[in-house]
C-alpha positions in Angstrom: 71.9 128.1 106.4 70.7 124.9 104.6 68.8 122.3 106.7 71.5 120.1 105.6 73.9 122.0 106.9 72.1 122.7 110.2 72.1 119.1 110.7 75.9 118.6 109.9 77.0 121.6 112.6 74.4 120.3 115.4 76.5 118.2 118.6 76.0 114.5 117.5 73.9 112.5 120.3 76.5 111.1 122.4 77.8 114.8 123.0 74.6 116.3 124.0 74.8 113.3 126.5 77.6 113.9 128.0 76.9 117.5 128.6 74.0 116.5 130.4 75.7 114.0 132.4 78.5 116.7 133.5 75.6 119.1 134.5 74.5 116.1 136.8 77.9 116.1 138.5 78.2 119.7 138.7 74.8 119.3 140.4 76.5 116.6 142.7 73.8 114.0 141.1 76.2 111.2 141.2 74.5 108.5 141.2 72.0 109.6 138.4 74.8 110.3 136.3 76.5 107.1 137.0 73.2 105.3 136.2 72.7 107.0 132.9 76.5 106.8 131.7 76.8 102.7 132.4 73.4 102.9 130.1 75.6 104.5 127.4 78.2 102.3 127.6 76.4 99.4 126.9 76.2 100.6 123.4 79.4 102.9 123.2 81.8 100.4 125.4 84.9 102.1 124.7 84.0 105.9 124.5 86.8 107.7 125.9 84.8 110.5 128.2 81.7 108.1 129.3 84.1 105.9 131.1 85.9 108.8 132.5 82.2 110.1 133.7 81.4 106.9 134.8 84.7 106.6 137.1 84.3 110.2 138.0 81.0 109.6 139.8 82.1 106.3 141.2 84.8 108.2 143.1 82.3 111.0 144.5 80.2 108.0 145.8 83.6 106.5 147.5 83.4 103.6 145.2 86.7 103.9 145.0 88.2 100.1 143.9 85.5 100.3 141.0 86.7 103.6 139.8 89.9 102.5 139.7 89.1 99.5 137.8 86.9 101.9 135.3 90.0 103.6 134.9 92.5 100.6 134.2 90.1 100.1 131.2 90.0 103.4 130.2 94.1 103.5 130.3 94.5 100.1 127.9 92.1 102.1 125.3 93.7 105.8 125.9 96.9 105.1 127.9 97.8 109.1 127.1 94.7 111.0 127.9 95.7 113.2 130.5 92.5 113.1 131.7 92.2 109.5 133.4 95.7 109.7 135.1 94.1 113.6 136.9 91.1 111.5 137.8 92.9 108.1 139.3 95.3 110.5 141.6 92.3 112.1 142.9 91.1 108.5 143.6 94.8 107.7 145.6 93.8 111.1 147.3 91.0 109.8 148.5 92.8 106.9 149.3 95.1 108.7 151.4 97.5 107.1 149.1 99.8 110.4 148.6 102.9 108.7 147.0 100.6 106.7 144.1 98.4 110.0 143.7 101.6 112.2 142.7 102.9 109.3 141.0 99.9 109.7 138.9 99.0 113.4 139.1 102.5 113.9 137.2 101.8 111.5 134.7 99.1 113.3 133.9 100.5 116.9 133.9 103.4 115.6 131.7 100.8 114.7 129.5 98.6 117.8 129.2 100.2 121.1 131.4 97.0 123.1 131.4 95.7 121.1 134.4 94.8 123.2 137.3 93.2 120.9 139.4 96.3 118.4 138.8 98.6 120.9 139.8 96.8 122.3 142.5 96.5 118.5 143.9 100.3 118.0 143.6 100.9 121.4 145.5 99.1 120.6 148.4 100.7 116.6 148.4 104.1 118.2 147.9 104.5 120.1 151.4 102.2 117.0 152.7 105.3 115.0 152.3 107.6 117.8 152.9 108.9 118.3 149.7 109.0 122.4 149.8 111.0 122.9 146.0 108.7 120.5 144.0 105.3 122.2 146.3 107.1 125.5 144.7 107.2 124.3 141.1 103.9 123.4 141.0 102.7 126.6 143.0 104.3 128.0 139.7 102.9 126.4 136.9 98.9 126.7 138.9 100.1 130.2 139.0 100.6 130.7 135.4 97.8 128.8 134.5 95.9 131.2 136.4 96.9 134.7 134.9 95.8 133.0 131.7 91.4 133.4 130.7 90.3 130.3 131.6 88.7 129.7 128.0 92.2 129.6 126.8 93.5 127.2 129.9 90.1 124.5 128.8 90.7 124.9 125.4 94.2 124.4 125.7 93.7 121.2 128.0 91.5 119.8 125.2 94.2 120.2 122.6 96.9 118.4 124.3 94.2 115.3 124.9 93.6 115.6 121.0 89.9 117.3 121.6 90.9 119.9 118.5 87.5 120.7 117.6 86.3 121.7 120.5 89.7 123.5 121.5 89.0 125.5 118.5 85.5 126.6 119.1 86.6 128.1 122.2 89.7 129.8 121.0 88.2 131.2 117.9 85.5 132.6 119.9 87.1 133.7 122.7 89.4 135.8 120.3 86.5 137.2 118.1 85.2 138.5 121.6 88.6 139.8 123.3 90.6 140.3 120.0 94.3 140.1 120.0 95.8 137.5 123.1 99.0 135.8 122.4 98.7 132.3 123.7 94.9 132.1 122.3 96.2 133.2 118.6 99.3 130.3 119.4 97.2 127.6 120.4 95.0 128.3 116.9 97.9 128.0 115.4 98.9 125.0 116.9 95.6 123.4 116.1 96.3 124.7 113.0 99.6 122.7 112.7 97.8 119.4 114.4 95.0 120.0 111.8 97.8 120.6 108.5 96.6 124.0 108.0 99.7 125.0 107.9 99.2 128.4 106.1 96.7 129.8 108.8 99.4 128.6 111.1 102.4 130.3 109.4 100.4 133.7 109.5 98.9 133.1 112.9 102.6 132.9 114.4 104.5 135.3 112.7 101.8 138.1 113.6 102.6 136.8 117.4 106.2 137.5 116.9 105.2 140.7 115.5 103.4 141.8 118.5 106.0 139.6 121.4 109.5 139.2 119.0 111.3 137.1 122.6 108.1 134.7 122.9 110.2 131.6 122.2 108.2 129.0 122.6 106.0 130.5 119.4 109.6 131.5 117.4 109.8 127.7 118.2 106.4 126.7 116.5 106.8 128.8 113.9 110.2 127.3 113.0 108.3 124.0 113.3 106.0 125.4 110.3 108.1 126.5 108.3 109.9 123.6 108.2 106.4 121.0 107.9 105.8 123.9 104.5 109.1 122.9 103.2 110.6 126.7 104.0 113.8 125.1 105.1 115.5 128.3 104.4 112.9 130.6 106.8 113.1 127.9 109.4 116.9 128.1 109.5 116.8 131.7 110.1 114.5 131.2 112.7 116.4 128.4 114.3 119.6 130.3 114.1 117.8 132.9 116.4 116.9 130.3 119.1 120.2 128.7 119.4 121.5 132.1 120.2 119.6 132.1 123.3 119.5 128.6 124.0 123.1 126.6 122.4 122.5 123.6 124.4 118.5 123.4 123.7 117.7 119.7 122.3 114.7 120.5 120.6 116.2 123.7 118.8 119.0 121.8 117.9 116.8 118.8 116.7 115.2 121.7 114.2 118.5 122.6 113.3 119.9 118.8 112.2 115.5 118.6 110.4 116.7 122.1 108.6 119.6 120.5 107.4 117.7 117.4 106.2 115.7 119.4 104.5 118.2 121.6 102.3 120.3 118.3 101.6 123.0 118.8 103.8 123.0 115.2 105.7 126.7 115.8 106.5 125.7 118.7 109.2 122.5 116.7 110.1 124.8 113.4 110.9 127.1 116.0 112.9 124.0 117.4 114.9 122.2 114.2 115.6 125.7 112.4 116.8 126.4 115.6 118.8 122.9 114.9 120.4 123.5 111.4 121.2 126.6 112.4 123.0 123.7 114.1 125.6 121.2 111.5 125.2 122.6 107.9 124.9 119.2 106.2 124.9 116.9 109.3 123.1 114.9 106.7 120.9 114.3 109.5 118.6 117.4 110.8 118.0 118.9 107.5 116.9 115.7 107.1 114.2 116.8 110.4 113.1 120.4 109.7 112.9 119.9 106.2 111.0 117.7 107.9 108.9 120.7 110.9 107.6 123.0 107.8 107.6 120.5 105.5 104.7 120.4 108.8 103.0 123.9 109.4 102.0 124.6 105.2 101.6 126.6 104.8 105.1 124.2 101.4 105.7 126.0 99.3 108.3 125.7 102.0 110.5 122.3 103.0 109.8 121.5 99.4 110.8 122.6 100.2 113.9 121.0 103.2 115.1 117.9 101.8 113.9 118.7 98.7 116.6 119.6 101.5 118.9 116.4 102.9 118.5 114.2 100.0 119.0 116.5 98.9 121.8 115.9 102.1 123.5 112.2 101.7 122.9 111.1 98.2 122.6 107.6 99.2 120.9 109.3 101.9 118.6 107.6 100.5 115.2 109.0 103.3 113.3 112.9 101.8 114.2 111.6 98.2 112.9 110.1 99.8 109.5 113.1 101.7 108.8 114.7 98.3 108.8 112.5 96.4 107.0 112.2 99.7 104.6 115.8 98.7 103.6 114.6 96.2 101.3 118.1 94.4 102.0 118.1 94.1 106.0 116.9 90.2 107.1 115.2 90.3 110.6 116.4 87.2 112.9 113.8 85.2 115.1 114.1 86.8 118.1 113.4 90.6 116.5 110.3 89.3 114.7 108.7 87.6 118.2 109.7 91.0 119.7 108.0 92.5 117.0 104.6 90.2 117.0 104.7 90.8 120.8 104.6 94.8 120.8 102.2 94.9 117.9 99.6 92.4 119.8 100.0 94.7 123.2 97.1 96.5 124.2 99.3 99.4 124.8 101.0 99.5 121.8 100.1 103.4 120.6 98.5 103.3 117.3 101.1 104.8 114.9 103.8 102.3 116.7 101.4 99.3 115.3 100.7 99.9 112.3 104.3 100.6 111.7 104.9 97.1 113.6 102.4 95.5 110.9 104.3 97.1 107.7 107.9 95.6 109.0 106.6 91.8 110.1 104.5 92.1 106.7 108.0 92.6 104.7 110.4 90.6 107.6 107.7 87.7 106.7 107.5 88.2 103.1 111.0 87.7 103.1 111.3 84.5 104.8 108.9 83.0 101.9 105.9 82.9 104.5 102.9 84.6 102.3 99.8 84.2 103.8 100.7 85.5 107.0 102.9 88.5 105.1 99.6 89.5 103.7 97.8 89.1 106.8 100.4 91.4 108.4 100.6 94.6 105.4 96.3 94.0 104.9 95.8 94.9 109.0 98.8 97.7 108.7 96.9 99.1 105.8 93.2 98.7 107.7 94.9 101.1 110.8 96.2 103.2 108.2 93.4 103.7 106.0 91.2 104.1 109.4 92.9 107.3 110.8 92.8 108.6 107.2 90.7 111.8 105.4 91.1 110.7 102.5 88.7 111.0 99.9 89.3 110.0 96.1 86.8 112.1 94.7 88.6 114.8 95.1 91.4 113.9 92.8 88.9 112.8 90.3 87.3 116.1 90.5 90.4 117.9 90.6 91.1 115.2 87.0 88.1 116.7 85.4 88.6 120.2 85.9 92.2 119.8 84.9 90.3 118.1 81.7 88.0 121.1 81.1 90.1 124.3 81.7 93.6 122.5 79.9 92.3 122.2 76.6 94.4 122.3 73.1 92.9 125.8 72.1 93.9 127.1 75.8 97.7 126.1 75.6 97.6 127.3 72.3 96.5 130.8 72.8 99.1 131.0 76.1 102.0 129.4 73.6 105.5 131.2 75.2 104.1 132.1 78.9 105.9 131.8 81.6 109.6 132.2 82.5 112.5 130.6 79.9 115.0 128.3 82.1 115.1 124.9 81.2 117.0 123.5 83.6 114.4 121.4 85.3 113.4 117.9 85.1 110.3 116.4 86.1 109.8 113.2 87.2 106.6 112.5 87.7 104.2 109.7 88.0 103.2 107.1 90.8 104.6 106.2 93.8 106.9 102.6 93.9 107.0 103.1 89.8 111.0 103.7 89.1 111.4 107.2 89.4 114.2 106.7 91.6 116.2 105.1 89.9 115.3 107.4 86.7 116.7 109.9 89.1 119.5 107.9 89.8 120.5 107.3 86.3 120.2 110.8 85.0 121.6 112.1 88.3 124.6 110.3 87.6 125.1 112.5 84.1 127.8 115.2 85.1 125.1 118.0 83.9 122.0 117.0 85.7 121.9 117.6 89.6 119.6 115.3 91.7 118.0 117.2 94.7 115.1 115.2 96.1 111.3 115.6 96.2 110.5 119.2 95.5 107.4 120.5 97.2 107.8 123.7 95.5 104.6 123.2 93.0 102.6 121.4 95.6 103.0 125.3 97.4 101.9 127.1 95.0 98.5 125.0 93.8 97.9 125.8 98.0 98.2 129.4 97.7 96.3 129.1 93.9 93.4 127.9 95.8 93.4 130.0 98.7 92.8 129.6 101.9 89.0 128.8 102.5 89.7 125.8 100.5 85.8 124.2 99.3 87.6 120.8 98.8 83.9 120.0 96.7 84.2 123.4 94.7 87.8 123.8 94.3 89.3 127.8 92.9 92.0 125.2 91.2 92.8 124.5 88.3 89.7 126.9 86.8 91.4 130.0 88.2 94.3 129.5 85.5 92.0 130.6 82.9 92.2 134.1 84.5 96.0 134.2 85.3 98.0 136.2 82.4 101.0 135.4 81.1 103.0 138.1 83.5 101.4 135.7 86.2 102.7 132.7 85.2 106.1 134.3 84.7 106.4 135.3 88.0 105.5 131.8 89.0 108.7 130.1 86.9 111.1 132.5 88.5 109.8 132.1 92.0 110.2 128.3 91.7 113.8 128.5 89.7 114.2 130.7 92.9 113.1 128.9 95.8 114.8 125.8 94.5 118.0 127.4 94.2 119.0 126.2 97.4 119.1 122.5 96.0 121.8 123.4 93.6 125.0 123.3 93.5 125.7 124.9 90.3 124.9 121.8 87.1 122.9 122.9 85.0 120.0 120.7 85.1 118.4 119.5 88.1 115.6 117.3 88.8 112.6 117.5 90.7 111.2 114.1 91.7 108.2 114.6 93.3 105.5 111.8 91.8 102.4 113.8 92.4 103.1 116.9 90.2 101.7 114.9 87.6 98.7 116.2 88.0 100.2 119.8 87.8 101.3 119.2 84.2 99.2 122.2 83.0 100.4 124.5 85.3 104.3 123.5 85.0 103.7 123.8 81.4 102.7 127.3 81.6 104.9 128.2 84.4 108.0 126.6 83.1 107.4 126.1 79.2 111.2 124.6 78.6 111.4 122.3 81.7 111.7 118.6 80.7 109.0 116.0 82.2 109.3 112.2 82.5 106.1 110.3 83.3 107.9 107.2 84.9 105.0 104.2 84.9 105.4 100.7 85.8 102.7 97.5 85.6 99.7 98.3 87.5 99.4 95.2 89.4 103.2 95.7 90.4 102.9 99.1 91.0 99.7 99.2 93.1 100.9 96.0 95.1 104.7 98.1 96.1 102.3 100.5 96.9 100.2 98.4 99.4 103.4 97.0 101.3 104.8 100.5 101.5 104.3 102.8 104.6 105.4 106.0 103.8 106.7 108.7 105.8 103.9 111.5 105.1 101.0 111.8 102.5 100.0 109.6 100.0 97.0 108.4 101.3 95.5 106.9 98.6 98.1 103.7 98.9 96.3 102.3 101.9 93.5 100.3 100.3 93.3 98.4 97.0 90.1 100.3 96.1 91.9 103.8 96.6 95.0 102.4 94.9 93.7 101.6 92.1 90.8 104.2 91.2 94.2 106.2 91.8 95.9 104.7 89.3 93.2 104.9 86.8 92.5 108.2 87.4 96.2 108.8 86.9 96.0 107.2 83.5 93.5 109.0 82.5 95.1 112.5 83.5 98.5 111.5 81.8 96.2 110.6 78.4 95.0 114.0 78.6 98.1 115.9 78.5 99.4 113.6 76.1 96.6 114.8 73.7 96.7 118.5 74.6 100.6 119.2 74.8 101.7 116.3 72.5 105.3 115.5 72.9 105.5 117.4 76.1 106.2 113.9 77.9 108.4 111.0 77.7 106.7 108.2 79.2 109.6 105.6 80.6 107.7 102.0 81.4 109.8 100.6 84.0 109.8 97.0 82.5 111.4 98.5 79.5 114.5 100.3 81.8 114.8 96.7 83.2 114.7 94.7 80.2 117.1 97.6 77.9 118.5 99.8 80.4 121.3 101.2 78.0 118.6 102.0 75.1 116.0 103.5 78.0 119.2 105.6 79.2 119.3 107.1 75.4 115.8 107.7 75.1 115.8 109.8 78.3 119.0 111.7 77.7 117.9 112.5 74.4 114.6 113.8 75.4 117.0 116.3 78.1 119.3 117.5 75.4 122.1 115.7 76.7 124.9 113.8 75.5 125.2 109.9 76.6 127.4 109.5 79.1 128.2 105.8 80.3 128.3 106.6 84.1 124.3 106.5 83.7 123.8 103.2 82.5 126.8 102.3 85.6 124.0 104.8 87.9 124.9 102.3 91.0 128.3 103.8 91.2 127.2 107.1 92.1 127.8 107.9 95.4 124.7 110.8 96.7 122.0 111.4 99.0 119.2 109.4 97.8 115.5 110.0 100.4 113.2 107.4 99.1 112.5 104.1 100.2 114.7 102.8 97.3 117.5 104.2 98.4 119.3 100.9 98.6 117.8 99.2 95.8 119.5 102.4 93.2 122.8 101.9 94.6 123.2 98.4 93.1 122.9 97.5 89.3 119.9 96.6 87.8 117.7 93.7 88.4 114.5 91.7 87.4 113.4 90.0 91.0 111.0 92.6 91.7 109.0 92.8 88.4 106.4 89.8 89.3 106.7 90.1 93.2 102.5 89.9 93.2 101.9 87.2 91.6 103.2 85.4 94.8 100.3 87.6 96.5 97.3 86.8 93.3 95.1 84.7 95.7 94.5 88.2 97.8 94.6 90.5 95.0 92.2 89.7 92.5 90.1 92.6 93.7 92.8 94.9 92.9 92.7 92.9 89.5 89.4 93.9 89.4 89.3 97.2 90.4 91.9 98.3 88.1 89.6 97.3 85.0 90.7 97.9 81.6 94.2 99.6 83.0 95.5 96.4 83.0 96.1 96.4 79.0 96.0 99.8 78.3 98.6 101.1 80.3 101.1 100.9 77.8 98.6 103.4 75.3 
C-alpha cells in the first residue's frame, strides 16, 4: 500500500476522538469525557455523535435538565437519529418519568429496530405500568435481536442511523470470518442498495433466496432491486410471489402498482394506488404516487388533486409541491406559497423535503414575475442539492476522451456490419431540458413509431462492460470494446431488442429516449448498426438555465451547479463532434429553435432520416393522447410555442458565469 493510500484509509481525527471518548464512558470517566467532548464541540458545533457523548455523560452525572437540553439541539440538527430519542428516554428513566421515556424509547425503535437497550428499557416500563401484551412485544423483538451475533445487531443499528461505512466494515468482516449468515449477507446488500451498488446487491440477495427461498423480507429487497435496475419484468415475478402470501400487504402491493410504472402500464398502477388509498385515506405517499400515474397518461385535474392530497396529508411534503410546480401550468395561490416559505425555513424540515420546497417556490415565484427572489429560491435548492452530491465531472471527461481514443474512423471501419440487424430503434439522445420530448412526441404520434419512455437498457450494459470493481479514475470502458468481436456485439443488439420488448406493443419502430446514451454512440453503433439516432440540442444558455430550475427525480447530477452544467455541456459538444467525424451521417442533429420556428419542415427532416412517410398527425403531436414521464409532459400535449426560447434572459444578471463558463459553446453550437 501507497502512503497515499495509507493516509486515505486511516480514521480521520474526529473519529479517533470519539473512540477515545467512548472508552472513557465504558471506563465510567464521565466527567473527563464530558470535559473533552464540550472541547470538540467548540470547533465541531453540530457533529451528530459529540453531542450525543456529551449528553450521554451529562446523564450519568444526573445532570439531567442539561442533557436533555444537549439533546433538543441534537434533535433540530438530526431529528431521525435513533440514537438521541434511546438516549433522552433513558434520561425520563432517570426521571422516573415512565410515560415520556416510552413515549420516546418507541420513537426511537421505530426509527432504528436493532436497539437492544431500547427495547429492553421499554420491556421493563411496560409491566411497570401494567401493560403485559406490549412488555410481550418487546420481550420479542430483544429476543430476536439476541439470537442474532451482535456484530450484525451494531452494524445493523448503524445502517438504519445512516452510519454505512462503518455498518459495512463490520459486516464484511464478520462474514469473511464466519462465512455464509443470512441477515449479515442482507444487510450488505442493503448497504449495497443505500450505496447504488445495485449489482453486488442483486447477487448478494438472490444467493440468500437460494440458501432461505420463504425469507420474505429479502424476496422483498430483492424485488426492490430489481426494480431500482430497471428489471421491471424480474421484479414482477418476484412481487407476484409475495402477494401470494401476503394479498393485503401495502408495501408489496406499492412494488406491484412501481412494477407497473415501470413497464408502462399506468392504467393498473392508477388501479393499485386508488385501491390503496381506499386503506389509507391520508398515506402521503400514496397520493404522490397516484398523482404521479395520473400526469403520466394526461388525466391533470386530478393529478392536481392528489398532489394537494399529498401535501395536505403532509404539510412539509416538498416532493407534493414540486410535482406541482413541475407542471409548468399549475399557479400556486398565496396561502400555498407562505405554507411553502414556512416548511422550507423550519428547522425540522428533513433535507430532501427542502430542497424540493426551494425548486417549487423558485418556479411558484418565477411565475408571478418576482425574479430576484425566484433565483434566490432555485440557487439555494441547487446549493443542498449539489451538497449531498458525488458527483465529479472529470469522470465524464475522461470517460469523453477514451471514447475519443478507442472510437476512431479506422476502428468503425474495420468492425463495418457488427452487431445484430433490426432497425427498429430510435435514439433520442442529447441533454436534458433540450426538446427531446417533444421529438418523441411528434414521431410518437407517426402510426409506425411507438413511444416507450427512457430506456435504461444501454446504461445496463456499460455497468456490466465495466465490471464490478469499478476504478472510476481507470475505467475497463469504453477501451474494452477494442477486444469485443463482432459475435460479442451481436449478442449485445439482440439482448437489448429483447429486454425492450416489453415496451412494445407491436409498431414497428420504437424509440428510446434516454438523453444520456449519447455518450454510448460508439457502442449503439456497433451493437445496433441500423438503429436511427437523433441528437436533439437546444441554445446553451436556455438549455443549461431549464436545467438549473429543474429537480429531477433520480440522476443527473451534473445540473446542480452552473459550473457542472456547463463543463457538461461542453464536454457534450465535444463528444457529439466526434462522432460526427468518425460515423458521418450516423446523426441527425434537430436544434430545438429550428422545430419552433419550422415545425412542419423539422417534422420532414426527422421522418426522413427514419424512413418514414410524413404523416400530418406529427406536426398536430399535441393531439396524441399517451403516457408521457418527463417533466414536459404537459408542455407536449399542447401545440407548439415560442415563450420559453429566452426564459434566461429574464435571469442574465445571475448568470453571466454560466455565460462565462460555457466559453466558445455559445457560437459554436450550431457546428
Amino acid at each position: 500500500m501507497t502512503l497515499i493510500a495509507a493516509l486515505e484509509t486511516r480514521p480521520p481525527l474526529v473519529e479517533l476522538e470519539l473512540a477515545r471518548l467512548r472508552g472513557l464512558q465504558k471506563a465510567g470517566r464521565h466527567a473527563e469525557a464530558l470535559g473533552s467532548a464540550q472541547s470538540l464541540l467548540g470547533d465541531l458545533p453540530q457533529n451528530r455523535d459529540l453531542l450525543l457523548v456529551a449528553a450521554t455523560s451529562l446523564r450519568h452525572l444526573l445532570r439531567l435538565t442539561e442533557a436533555l437540553a444537549t439533546l433538543d439541539g441534537l434533535e433540530q440538527l438530526q431529528p431521525r437519529f435513533s440514537r438521541l430519542h434511546q438516549e433522552r428516554g433513558l434520561c425520563r428513566v432517570a426521571l422516573k418519568d415512565a410515560m415520556g421515556a416510552i413515549e420516546a424509547l418507541l420513537l426511537a425503535v421505530n426509527l432504528n429496530p436493532a436497539l437492544p437497550t431500547a427495547w429492553s428499557m421499554l420491556e421493563g416500563l411496560y409491566r411497570l405500568t401494567g401493560d403485559a401484551p406490549n412488555a410481550a412485544t418487546a420481550g420479542e423483538h430483544l429476543a430476536t435481536l439476541k439470537r442474532q451475533p451482535s456484530e450484525v445487531v451494531s452494524a445493523t443499528a448503524l445502517f438504519h442511523d445512516g452510519d454505512l461505512g462503518p455498518a459495512e466494515q463490520i459486516v464484511r468482516a464478520y462474514l469473511l470470518q464466519h462465512g455464509d449468515h443470512l441477515e449479515a449477507m442482507r444487510l450488505l446488500a442493503r448497504i449495497g442498495m443505500a450505496r447504488d451498488v445495485l449489482d453486488d446487491a442483486e447477487v448478494l440477495l438472490a444467493a440468500v433466496l437460494e440458501l432461505a427461498p420463504d425469507y420474505q423480507a429479502a424476496r422483498y429487497d430483492y424485488a426492490q432491486t430489481l426494480v431500482q435496475r430497471h428489471k421491471y419484468v424480474e421484479a414482477r415475478v418476484q412481487t407476484a410471489r409475495l402477494l401470494e402470501l401476503e394479498p393485503a400487504s401495502l408495501d408489496y402491493r406499492s412494488l406491484a402498482a412501481t412494477t407497473a410504472v415501470g413497464l408502462g402500464e399506468q392504467d393498473m398502477a392508477i388501479a393499485l394506488y386508488s385501491a390503496m388509498l381506499a386503506d389509507r385515506p391520508d398515506d402521503p405517499d400514496v397520493h404522490l404516487w397516484l398523482a404521479h400515474a395520473l400526469k403520466t397518461v394526461g388525466r391533470t385535474s386530478e393529478a392536481v388533486n392528489a398532489y394537494r392530497a399529498a401535501a395536505a396529508a403532509r404539510p412539509d411534503f416538498g416532493d407534493a409541491y414540486w410535482s406541482l410546480a413541475n407542471l409548468k401550468s399549475y399557479r400556486f395561490s398565496d396561502e400555498e406559497i407562505a405554507r411553502m416559505r414556512a416548511e422550507e425555513a423550519s428547522p425540522f424540515t428533513a433535507p430532501a423535503d427542502r430542497h424540493h420546497l426551494c425548486f417549487a417556490l423558485g418556479k411558484a415565484l418565477e411565475d408571478r414575475a418576482e425574479t430576484a427572489e425566484s433565483w434566490r429560491c432555485y440557487a439555494r435548492g441547487n446549493a443542498l442539492k449539489r451538497s449531498e452530491s458525488r458527483y465529479r465531472p472529470e469522470i465524464i471527461e475522461t470517460n469523453t476522451t477514451r471514447q475519443i481514443k478507442v472510437c476512431t474512423t479506422a476502428f468503425f471501419s474495420r468492425r463495418a456490419g457488427w452487431g445484430a440487424p433490426a432497425r427498429d430503434p430510435i435514439f433520442i439522445l442529447g441533454l436534458p431540458r433540450s426538446g427531446s420530448t417533444l421529438l418523441e412526441q411528434i414521431l410518437a404520434s407517426h402510426s409506425q413509431v411507438e413511444g416507450t419512455q427512457e430506456l435504461a437498457d444501454i446504461q445496463r450494459i456499460v455497468l456490466e462492460l465495466q465490471g464490478r470493481d469499478l476504478d472510476l479514475d481507470d475505467p475497463r470502458y469504453p477501451g474494452l470494446l477494442a477486444d469485443m468481436t463482432g459475435d460479442d456485439f451481436a449478442r449485445l443488439g439482440a439482448r437489448y431488442m429483447a429486454d425492450t420488448q416489453v415496451y412494445r406493443t407491436g409498431k414497428p419502430l420504437f424509440i428510446d429516449k434516454m438523453p444520456n446514451n449519447f455518450r454510448h454512440i460508439g457502442l449503439i453503433h456497433l451493437m445496433l448498426p441500423n438503429a436511427t439516432i437523433i441528437d436533439a440540442r437546444r441554445d446553451p444558455m436556455s438549455c443549461c438555465f431549464s436545467n438549473l430550475k429543474q429537480l429531477f427525480a433520480q440522476g443527473q447530477e451534473f445540473a446542480y451547479s452552473i459550473e457542472d452544467i456547463a463543463r457538461y455541456y461542453r464536454t457534450y459538444m465535444e463528444l457529439m463532434r466526434h462522432w460526427d467525424e468518425v460515423l458521418p451521417g450516423r446523426v441527425l442533429r434537430v436544434q430545438h429553435e429550428d422545430v419552433v420556428a419550422d415545425l412542419e419542415g423539422s417534422v420532414r427532416r426527422m421522418l426522413d432520416h427514419c424512413g418514414l412517410p410524413f404523416e400530418p398527425a406529427c406536426v398536430e403531436f399535441h393531439k396524441t393522447r399517451r403516457s408521457v414521464r418527463t417533466p414536459s409532459s404537459e408542455q407536449v400535449r399542447q401545440p407548439i410555442f415560442r415563450d420559453g426560447l429566452d426564459q434566461w434572459r429574464l435571469y442574465e444578471r445571475w448568470l453571466e458565469p454560466l455565460e462565462t463558463a460555457l466559453g466558445d459553446a455559445l457560437t459554436r453550437y450550431r457546428e
